[in-house]
N, CA, C and O atoms as a GROMACS GRO file, in nm:
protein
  300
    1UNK      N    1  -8.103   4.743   3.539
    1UNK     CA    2  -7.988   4.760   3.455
    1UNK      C    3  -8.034   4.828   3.326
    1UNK      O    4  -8.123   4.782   3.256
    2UNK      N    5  -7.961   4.953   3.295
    2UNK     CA    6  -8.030   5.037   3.165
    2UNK      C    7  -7.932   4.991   3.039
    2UNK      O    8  -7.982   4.883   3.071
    3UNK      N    9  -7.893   4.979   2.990
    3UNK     CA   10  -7.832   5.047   2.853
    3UNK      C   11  -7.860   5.102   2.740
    3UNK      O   12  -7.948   5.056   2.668
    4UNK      N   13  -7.802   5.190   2.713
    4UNK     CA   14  -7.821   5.315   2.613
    4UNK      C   15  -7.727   5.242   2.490
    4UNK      O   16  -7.605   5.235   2.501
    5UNK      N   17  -7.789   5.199   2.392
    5UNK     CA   18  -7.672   5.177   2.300
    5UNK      C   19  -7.572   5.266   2.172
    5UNK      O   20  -7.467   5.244   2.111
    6UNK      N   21  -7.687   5.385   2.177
    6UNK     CA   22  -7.664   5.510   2.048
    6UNK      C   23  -7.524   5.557   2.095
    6UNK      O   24  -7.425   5.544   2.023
    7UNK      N   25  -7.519   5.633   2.271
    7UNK     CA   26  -7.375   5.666   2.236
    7UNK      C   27  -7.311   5.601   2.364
    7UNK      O   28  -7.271   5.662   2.463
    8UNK      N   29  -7.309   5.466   2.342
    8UNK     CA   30  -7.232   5.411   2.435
    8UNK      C   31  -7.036   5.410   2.352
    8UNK      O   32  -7.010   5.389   2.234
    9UNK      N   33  -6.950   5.436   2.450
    9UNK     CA   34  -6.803   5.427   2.382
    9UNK      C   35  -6.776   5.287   2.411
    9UNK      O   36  -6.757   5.202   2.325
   10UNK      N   37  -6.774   5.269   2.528
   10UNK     CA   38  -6.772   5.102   2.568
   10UNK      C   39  -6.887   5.020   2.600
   10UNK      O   40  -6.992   5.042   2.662
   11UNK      N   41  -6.826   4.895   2.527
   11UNK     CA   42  -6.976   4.824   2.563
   11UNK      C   43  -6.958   4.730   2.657
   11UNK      O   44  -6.839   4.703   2.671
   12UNK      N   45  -7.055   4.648   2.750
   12UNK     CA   46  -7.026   4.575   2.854
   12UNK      C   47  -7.078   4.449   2.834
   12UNK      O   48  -7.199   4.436   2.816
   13UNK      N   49  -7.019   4.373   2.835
   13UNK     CA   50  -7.058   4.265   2.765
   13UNK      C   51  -7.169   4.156   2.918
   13UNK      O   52  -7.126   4.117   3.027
   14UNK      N   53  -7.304   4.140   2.864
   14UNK     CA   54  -7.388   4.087   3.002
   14UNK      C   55  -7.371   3.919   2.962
   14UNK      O   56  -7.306   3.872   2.869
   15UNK      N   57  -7.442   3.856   3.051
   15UNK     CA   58  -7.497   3.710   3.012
   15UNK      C   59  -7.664   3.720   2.959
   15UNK      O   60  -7.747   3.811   2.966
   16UNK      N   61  -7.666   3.581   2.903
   16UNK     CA   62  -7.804   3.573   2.879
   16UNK      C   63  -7.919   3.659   2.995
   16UNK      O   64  -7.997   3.753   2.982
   17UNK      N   65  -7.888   3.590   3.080
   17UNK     CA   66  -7.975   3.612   3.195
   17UNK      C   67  -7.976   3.781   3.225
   17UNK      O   68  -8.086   3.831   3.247
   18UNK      N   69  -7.876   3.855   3.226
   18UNK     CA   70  -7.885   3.990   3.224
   18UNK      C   71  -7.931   4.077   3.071
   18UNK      O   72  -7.922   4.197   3.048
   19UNK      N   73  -7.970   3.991   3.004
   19UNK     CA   74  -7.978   4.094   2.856
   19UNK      C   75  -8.094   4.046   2.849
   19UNK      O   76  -8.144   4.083   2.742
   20UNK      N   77  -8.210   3.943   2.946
   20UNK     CA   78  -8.286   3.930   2.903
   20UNK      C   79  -8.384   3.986   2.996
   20UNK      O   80  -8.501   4.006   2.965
   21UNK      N   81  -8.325   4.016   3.130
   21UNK     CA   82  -8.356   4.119   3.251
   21UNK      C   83  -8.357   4.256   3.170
   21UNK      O   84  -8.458   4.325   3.183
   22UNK      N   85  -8.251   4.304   3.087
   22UNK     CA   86  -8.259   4.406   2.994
   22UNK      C   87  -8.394   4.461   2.955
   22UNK      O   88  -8.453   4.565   2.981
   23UNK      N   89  -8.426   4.342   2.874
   23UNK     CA   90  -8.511   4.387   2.824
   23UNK      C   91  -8.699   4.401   2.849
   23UNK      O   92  -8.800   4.450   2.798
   24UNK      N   93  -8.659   4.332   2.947
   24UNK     CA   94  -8.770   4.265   3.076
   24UNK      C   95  -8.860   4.175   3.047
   24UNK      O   96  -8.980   4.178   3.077
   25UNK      N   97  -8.796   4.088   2.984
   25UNK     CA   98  -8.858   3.955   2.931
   25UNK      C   99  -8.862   3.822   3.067
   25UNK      O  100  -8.774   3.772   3.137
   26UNK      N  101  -8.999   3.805   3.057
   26UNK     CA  102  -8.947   3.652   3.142
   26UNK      C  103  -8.959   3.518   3.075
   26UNK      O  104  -9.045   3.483   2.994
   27UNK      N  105  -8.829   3.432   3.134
   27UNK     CA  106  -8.813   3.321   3.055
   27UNK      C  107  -8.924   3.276   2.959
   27UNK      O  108  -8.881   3.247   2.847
   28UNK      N  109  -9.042   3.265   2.974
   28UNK     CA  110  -9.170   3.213   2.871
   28UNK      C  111  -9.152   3.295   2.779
   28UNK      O  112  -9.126   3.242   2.671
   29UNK      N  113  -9.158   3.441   2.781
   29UNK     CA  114  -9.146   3.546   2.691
   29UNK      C  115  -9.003   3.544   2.626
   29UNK      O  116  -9.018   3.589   2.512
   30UNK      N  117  -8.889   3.516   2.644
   30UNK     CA  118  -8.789   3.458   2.546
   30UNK      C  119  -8.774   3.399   2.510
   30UNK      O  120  -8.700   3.405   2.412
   31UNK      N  121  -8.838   3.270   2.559
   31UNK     CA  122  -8.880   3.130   2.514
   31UNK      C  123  -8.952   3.136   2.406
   31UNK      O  124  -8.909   3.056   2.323
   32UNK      N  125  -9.098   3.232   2.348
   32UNK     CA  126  -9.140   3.211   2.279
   32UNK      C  127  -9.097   3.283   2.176
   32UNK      O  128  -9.110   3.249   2.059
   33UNK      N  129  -9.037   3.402   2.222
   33UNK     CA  130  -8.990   3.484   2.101
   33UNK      C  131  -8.832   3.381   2.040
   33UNK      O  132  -8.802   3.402   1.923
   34UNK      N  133  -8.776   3.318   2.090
   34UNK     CA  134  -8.659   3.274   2.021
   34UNK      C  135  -8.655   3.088   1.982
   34UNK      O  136  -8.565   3.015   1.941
   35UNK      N  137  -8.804   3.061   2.020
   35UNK     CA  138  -8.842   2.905   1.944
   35UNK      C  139  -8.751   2.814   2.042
   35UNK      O  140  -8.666   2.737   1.997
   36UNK      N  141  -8.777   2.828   2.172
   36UNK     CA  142  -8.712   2.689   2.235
   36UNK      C  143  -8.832   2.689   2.426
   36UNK      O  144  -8.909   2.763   2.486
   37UNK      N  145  -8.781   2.582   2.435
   37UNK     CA  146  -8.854   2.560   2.598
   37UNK      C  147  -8.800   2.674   2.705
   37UNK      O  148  -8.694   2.736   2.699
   38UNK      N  149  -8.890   2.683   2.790
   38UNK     CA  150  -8.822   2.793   2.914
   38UNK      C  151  -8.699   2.671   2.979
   38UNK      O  152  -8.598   2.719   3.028
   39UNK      N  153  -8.710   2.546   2.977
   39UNK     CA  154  -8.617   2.446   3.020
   39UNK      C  155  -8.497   2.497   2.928
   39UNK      O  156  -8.386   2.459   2.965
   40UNK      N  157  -8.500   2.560   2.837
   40UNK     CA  158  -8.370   2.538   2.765
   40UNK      C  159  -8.330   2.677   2.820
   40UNK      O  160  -8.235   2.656   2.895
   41UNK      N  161  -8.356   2.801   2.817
   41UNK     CA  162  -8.344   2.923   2.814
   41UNK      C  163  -8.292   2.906   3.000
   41UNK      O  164  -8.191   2.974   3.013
   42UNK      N  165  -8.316   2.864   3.086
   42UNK     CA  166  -8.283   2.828   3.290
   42UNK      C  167  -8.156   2.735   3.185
   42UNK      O  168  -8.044   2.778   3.210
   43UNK      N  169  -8.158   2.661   3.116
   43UNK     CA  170  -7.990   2.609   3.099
   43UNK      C  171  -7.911   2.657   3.060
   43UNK      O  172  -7.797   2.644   3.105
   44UNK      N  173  -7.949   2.752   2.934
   44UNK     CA  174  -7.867   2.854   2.882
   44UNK      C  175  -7.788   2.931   2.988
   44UNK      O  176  -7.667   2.952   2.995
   45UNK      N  177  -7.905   2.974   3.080
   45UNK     CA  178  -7.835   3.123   3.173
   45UNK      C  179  -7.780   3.044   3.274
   45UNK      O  180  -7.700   3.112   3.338
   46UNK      N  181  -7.787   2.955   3.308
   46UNK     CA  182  -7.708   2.850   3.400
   46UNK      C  183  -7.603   2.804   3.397
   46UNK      O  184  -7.534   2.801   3.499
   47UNK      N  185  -7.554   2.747   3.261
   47UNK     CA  186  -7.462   2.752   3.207
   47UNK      C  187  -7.445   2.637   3.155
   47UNK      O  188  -7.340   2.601   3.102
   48UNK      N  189  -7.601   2.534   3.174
   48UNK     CA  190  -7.544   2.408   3.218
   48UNK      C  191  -7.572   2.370   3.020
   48UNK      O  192  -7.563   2.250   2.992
   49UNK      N  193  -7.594   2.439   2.936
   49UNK     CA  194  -7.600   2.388   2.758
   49UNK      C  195  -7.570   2.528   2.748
   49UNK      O  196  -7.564   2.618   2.833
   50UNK      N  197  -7.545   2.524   2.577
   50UNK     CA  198  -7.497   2.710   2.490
   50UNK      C  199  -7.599   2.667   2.426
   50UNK      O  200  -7.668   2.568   2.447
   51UNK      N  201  -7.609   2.768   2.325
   51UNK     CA  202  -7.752   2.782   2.237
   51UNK      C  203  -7.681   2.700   2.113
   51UNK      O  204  -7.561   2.674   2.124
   52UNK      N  205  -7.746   2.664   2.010
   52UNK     CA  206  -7.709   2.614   1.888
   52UNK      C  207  -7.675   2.703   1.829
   52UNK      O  208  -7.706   2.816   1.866
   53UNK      N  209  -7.592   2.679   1.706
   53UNK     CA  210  -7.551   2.817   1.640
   53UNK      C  211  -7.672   2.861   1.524
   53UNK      O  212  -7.647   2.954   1.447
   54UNK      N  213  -7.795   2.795   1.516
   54UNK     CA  214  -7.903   2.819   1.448
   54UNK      C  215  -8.016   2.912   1.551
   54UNK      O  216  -8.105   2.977   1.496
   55UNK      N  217  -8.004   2.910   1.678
   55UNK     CA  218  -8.065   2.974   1.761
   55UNK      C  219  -8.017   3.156   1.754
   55UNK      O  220  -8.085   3.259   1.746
   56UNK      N  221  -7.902   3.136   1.759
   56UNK     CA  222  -7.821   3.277   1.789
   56UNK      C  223  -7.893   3.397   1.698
   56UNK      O  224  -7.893   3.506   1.755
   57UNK      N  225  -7.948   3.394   1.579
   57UNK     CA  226  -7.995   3.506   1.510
   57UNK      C  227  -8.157   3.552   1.581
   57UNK      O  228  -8.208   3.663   1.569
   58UNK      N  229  -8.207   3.453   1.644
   58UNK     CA  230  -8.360   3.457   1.738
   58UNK      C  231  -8.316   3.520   1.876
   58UNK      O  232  -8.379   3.608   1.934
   59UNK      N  233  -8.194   3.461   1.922
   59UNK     CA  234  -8.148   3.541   2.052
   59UNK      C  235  -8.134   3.709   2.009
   59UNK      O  236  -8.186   3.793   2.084
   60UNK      N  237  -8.080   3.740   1.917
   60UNK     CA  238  -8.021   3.845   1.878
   60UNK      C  239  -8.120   3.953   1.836
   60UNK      O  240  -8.113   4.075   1.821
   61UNK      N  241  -8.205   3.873   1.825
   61UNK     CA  242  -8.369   3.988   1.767
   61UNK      C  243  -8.444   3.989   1.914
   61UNK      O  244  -8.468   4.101   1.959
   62UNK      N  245  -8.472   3.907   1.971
   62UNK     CA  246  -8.521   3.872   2.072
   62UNK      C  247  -8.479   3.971   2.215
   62UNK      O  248  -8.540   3.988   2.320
   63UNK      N  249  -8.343   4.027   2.163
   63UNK     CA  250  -8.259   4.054   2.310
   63UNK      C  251  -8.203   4.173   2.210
   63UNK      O  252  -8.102   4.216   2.266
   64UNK      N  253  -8.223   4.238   2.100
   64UNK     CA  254  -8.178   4.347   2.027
   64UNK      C  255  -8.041   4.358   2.050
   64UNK      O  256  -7.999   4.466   2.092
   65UNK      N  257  -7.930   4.224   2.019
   65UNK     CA  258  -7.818   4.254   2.032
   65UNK      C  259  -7.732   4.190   1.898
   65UNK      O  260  -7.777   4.157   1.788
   66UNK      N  261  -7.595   4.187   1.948
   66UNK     CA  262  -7.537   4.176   1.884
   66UNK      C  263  -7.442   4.044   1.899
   66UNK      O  264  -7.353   4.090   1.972
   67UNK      N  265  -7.417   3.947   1.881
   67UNK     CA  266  -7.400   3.846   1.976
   67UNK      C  267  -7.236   3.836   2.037
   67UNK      O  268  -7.203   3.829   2.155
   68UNK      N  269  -7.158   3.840   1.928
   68UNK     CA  270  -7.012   3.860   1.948
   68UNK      C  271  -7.004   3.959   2.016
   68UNK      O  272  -6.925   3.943   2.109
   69UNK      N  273  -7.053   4.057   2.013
   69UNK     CA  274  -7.039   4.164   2.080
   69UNK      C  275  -7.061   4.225   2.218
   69UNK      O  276  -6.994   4.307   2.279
   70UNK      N  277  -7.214   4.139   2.261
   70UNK     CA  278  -7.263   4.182   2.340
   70UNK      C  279  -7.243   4.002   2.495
   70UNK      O  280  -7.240   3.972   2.614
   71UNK      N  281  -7.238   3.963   2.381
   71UNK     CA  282  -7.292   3.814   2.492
   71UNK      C  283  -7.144   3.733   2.577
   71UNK      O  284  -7.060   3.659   2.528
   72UNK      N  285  -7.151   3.759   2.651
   72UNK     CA  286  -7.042   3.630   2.741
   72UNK      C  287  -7.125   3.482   2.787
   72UNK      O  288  -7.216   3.468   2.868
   73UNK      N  289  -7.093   3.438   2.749
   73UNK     CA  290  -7.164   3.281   2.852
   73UNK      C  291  -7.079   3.242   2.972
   73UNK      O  292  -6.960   3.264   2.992
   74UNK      N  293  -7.195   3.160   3.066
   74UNK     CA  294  -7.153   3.170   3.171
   74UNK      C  295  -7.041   3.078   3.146
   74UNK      O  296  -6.992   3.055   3.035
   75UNK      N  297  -6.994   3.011   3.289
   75UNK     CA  298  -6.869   2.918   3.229
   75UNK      C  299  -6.915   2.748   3.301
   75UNK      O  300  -6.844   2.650   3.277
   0.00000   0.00000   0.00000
């Protein structure tokens, strides 16, 4: 999965699990870049917890996004 973000018109909004395939991180490697367990990051993309709202600015560097913008959670 590529995305180009400079001249995208529409954006597509992925899940965790696809923005972190994005960027070709594996769970340990987002895990460490955004300060939580790989247990938390398999719940995140699972669906089965959301991130804290103190996490979200580490996701967002971590995954070069934007969060409102870019992120759906699963359901």
């Amino acid at each position: 999965m590529e995305v180009e973000r400079s001249n995208m018109r529409y954006r597509t909004k992925y899940t965790l699990k696809q923005w972190r395939a994005v960027r070709g991180l594996t769970q340990k490697e987002a895990s460490d870049l955004i300060g939580v367990t790989e247990q938390t990051i398999l719940a995140w993309e699972k669906g089965k917890s959301k991130p804290n709202a103190n996490k979200i600015p580490a996701i967002e560097k971590a995954y070069d996004i934007k969060w409102s913008d870019d992120v759906v959670l699963m359901p």
